[in-house]
C-alpha positions in Angstrom: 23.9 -29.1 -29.3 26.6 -31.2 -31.3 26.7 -35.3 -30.0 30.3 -34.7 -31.7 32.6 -33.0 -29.4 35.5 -33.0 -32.0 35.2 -29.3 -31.9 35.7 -29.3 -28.0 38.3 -31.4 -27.4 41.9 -29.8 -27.5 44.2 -30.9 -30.5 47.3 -32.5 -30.3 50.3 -30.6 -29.2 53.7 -31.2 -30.2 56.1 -32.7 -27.7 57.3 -30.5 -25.0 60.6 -28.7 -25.1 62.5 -28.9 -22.8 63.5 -27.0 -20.9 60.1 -25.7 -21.3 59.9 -22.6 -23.7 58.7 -19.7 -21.1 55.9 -17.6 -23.2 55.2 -13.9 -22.8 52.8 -12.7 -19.7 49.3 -13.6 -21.0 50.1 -14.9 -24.0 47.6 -17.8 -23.6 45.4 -15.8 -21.5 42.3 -18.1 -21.7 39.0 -16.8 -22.7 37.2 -19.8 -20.6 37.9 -17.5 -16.9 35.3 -14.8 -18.6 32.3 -16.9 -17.8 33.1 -17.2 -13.8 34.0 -14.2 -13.9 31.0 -12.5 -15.5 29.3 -14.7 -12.7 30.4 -12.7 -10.0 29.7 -9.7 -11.7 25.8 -10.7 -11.5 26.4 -12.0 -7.9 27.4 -8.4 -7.0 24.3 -6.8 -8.5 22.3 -9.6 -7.0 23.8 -9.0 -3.3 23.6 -4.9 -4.3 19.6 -6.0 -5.2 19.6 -7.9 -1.8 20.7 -5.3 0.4 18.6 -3.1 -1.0 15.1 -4.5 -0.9 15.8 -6.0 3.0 16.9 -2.3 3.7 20.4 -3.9 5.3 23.9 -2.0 4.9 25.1 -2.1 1.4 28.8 -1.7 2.9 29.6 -5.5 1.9 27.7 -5.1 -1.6 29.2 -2.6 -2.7 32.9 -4.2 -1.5 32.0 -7.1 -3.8 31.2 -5.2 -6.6 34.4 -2.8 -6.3 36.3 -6.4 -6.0 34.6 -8.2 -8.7 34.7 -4.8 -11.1 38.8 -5.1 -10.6 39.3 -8.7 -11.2 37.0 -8.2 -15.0 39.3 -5.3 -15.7 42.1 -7.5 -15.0 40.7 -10.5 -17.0 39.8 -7.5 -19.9 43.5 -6.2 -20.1 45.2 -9.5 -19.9 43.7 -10.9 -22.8 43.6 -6.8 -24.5 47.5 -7.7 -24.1 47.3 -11.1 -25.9 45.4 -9.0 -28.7 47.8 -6.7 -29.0 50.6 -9.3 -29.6 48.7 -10.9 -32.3 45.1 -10.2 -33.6 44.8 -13.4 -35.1 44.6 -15.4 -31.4 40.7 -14.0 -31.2 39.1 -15.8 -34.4 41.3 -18.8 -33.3 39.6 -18.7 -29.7 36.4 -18.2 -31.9 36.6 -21.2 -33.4 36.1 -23.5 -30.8 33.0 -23.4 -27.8 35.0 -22.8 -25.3 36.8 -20.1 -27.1 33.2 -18.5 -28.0 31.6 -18.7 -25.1 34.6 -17.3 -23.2 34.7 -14.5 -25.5 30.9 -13.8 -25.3 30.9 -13.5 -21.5 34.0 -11.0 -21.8 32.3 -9.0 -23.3 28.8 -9.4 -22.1 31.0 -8.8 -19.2 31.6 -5.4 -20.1 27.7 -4.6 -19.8 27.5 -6.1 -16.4 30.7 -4.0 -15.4 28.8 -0.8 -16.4 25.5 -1.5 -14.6 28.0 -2.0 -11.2 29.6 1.5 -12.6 26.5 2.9 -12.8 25.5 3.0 -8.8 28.3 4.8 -8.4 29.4 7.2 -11.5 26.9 7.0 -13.7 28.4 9.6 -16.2 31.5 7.0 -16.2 29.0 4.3 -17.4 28.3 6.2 -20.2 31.4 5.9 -21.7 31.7 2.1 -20.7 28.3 1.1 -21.6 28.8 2.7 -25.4 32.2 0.9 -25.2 30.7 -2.6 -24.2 28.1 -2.0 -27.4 31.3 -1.6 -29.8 33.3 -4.3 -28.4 29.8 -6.4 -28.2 28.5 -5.9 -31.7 32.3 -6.4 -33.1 32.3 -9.6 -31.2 29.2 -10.8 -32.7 30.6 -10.2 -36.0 33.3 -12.0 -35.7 31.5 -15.2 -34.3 29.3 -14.9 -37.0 32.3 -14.9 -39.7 33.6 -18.3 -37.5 30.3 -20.0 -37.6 29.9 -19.5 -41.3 33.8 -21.0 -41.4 33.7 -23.9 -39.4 32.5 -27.2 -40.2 29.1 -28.2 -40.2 28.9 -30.3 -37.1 30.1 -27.1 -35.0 27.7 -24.9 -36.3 24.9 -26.3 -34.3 22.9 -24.0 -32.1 24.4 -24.0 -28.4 23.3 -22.2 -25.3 26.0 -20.2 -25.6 24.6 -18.6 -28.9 22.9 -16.6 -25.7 25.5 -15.1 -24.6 26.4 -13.6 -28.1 23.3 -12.9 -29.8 21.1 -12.2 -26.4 23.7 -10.6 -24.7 22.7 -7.3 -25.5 19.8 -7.4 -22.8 22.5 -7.0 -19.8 23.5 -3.6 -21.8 19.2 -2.7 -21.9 19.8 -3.5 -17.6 22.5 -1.3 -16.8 21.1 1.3 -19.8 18.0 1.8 -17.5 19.6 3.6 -14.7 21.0 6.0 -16.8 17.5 7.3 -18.2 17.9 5.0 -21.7 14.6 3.3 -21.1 13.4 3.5 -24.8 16.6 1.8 -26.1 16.4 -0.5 -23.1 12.8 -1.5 -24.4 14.0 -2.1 -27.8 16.3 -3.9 -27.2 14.1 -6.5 -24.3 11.8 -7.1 -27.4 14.1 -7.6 -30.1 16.2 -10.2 -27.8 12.8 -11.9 -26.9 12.6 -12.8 -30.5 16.2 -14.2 -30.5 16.4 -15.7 -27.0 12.5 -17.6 -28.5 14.7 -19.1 -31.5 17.5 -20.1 -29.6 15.2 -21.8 -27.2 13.2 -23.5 -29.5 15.7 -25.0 -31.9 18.0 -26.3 -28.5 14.2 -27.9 -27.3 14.3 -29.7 -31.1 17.9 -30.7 -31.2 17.5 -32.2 -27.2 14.7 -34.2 -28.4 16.6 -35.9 -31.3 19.9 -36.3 -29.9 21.8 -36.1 -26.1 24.0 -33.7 -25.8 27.8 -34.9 -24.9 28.6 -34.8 -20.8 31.0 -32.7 -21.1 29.0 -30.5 -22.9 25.6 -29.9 -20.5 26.6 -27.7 -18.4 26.3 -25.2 -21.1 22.0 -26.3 -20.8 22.5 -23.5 -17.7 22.7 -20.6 -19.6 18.9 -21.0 -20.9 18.0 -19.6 -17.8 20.3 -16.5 -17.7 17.7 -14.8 -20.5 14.4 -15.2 -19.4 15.9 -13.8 -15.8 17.6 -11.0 -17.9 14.0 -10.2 -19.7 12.4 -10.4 -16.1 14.4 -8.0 -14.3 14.1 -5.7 -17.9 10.5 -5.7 -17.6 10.1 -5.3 -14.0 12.7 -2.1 -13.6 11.0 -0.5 -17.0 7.4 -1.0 -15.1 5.9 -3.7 -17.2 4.8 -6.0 -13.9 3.2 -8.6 -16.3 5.8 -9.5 -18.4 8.3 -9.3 -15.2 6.0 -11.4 -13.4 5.7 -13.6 -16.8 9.0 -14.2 -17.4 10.2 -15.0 -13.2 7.7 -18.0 -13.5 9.3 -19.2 -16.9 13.0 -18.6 -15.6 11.5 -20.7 -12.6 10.3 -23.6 -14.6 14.0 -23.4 -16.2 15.7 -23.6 -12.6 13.8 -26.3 -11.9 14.1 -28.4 -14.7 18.2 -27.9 -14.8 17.9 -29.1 -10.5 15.5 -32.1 -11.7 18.6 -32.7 -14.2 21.3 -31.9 -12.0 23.0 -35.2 -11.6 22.7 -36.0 -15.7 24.0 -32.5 -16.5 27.0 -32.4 -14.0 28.0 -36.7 -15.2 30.9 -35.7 -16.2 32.7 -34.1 -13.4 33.9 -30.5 -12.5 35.2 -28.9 -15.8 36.2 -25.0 -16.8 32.2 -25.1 -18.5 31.1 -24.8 -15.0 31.2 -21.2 -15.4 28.0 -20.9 -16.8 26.0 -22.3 -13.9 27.3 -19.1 -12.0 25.7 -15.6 -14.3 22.5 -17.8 -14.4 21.9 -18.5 -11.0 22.6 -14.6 -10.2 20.6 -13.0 -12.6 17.9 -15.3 -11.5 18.4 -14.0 -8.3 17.9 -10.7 -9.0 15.2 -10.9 -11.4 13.2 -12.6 -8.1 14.4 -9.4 -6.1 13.3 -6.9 -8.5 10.2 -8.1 -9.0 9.1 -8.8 -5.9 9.9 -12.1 -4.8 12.0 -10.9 -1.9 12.4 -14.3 0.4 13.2 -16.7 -2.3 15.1 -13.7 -4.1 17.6 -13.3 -0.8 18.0 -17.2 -0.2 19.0 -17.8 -3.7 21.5 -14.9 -3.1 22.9 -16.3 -0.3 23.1 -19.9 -2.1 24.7 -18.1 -5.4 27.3 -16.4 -2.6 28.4 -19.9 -2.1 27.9 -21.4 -5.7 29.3 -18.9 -7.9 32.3 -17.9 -5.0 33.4 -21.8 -5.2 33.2 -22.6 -8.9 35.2 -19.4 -9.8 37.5 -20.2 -7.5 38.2 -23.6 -9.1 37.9 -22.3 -12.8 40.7 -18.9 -11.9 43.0 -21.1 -10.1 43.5 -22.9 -12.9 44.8 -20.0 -15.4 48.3 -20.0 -13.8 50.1 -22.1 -15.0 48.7 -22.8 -18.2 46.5 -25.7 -17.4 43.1 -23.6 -17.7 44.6 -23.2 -21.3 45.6 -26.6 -21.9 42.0 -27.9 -21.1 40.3 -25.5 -23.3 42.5 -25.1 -26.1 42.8 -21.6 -25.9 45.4 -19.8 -28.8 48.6 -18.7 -27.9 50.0 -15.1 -29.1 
């Protein structure tokens, strides 16, 4: 991760006007609410995962994922409608990490959103699933033309380069239901491969430099792959690598608790999103592969976690200041 925040940190505005110019409905809609609110997307599937495995009513599960489904298709048009006013306002949210991260989670969002579809239409999750791939893949493309753009000291490899290049395992979990298992295996080991580089060049940069403060919550989202790959591998039948990859996403959890304090230095911020998919698709990759009492008390502490921290990041988007604090472009 970049020591250099200069790529964080929101550039100088002009003074206000006053009064105050009013701007269009959504027209800063801030990619920075996707994160928290991909996070209760994963708590939904984890408390779905729950209530299945302690054979308890699924009548509160499935009321949190019809909830949680709403509010991403709310998030999804909002900032659709910030597109359509100007095109140009996504490669400008690309170019900064909040804006890339944001935009990764929207759209890894989309996945998760089609795996809560498909427990209940699954012939609708066809269409949304092939949808999220698009919108996925275009996504990646475009981060890939900002990266190549920007200058060299915010090109370096971020956990959040999980959520764009790895993200396409949360389309292999909710591809699995539907009967796609052999593109769901292709795409668990080909995101192995990338989730193993992104690991192991964020393991070399930690040893040479420290990360920034404001920047370390972003060391959560190691965690959200390996619990991605374990819940993969255990609903596709391979018990080894399921089994495998719970204990790594376990040593991962408990290094980021060892480093809680040092990670979280800096104070609640809008970043604090991406403690919330993590902790939830760890959650369910314990459920589905057997680790049923730790699997359900994580739930219930991810209930709490991820219900409080997207509460303080959403509360923040009206009135622009969720904007302000991440920079996020204007249409």
């Amino acid at each position: 991760m970049a020591t250099d925040p200069a790529h964080f940190r929101p550039k100088a505005f002009p003074p206000p006007e006053f009064p105050p110019r009013r701007l269009p409905m959504f027209a800063q809609m801030p990619p920075a609410v996707f994160p928290a609110v991909l996070g209760l997307l994963g708590l939904s599937l984890a408390l779905k995962r729950a209530a299945i495995v302690a054979e308890v009513p699924e009548a509160f599960a499935d009321l949190v994922m019809g909830l949680v489904a709403g509010l991403w298709l709310f998030c999804a048009v909002a900032y659709g409608i910030k597109i359509g006013r100007r095109p140009g306002v996504v490669m400008e949210d690309l170019r900064i990490l909040p804006g890339r991260a944001g935009l990764a989670a929207a759209s890894v969002g989309g996945f998760a959103f089609s795996a809560v579809v498909a427990f209940f239409q699954p012939q609708l999750a066809v269409g949304t699933l092939l949808l999220a791939f698009a919108l996925h893949l275009g996504l990646v493309t475009a981060t890939v033309r900002a990266l190549l753009a920007a200058p060299p000291e915010a090109r370096d490899v971020t956990p959040a380069w999980h959520l764009s290049f790895v993200g396409f395992i949360v389309g292999a979990l909710a591809a699995i239901p539907l009967g796609w298992t052999t593109l769901a295996t292709g795409i668990l080991w080909a995101t192995m491969v990338l989730a193993a580089l992104i690991w192991g060049v964020s393991l070399w940069q930690l040893t040479r430099r420290v990360p920034p403060a404001p920047l370390r919550p972003l060391l959560a989202i190691h965690l959200a792959p390996a619990s991605l790959f374990a819940s993969v591998a255990g609903l596709l039948g391979m018990t080894m690598l399921g089994h495998a990859m719970t204990i790594l996403g376990l040593g991962i959890l408990v290094a980021l608790v060892l480093a809680g304090r040092w990670i979280t230095e800096s104070g609640f911020s809008p970043l604090w999103g991406a403690f919330t998919f993590p902790l939830a698709a760890y959650a369910s990759a314990m459920l589905i592969n057997g680790w049923v009492l730790p699997g359900v008390l994580l739930t219930v502490l991810a209930l709490g976690a991820n219900l409080s921290i997207a509460w303080r990041v959403i509360r923040m988007w009206p009135g622009g200041k969720l904007a302000g604090k991440t920079n996020a472009a204007t249409a």
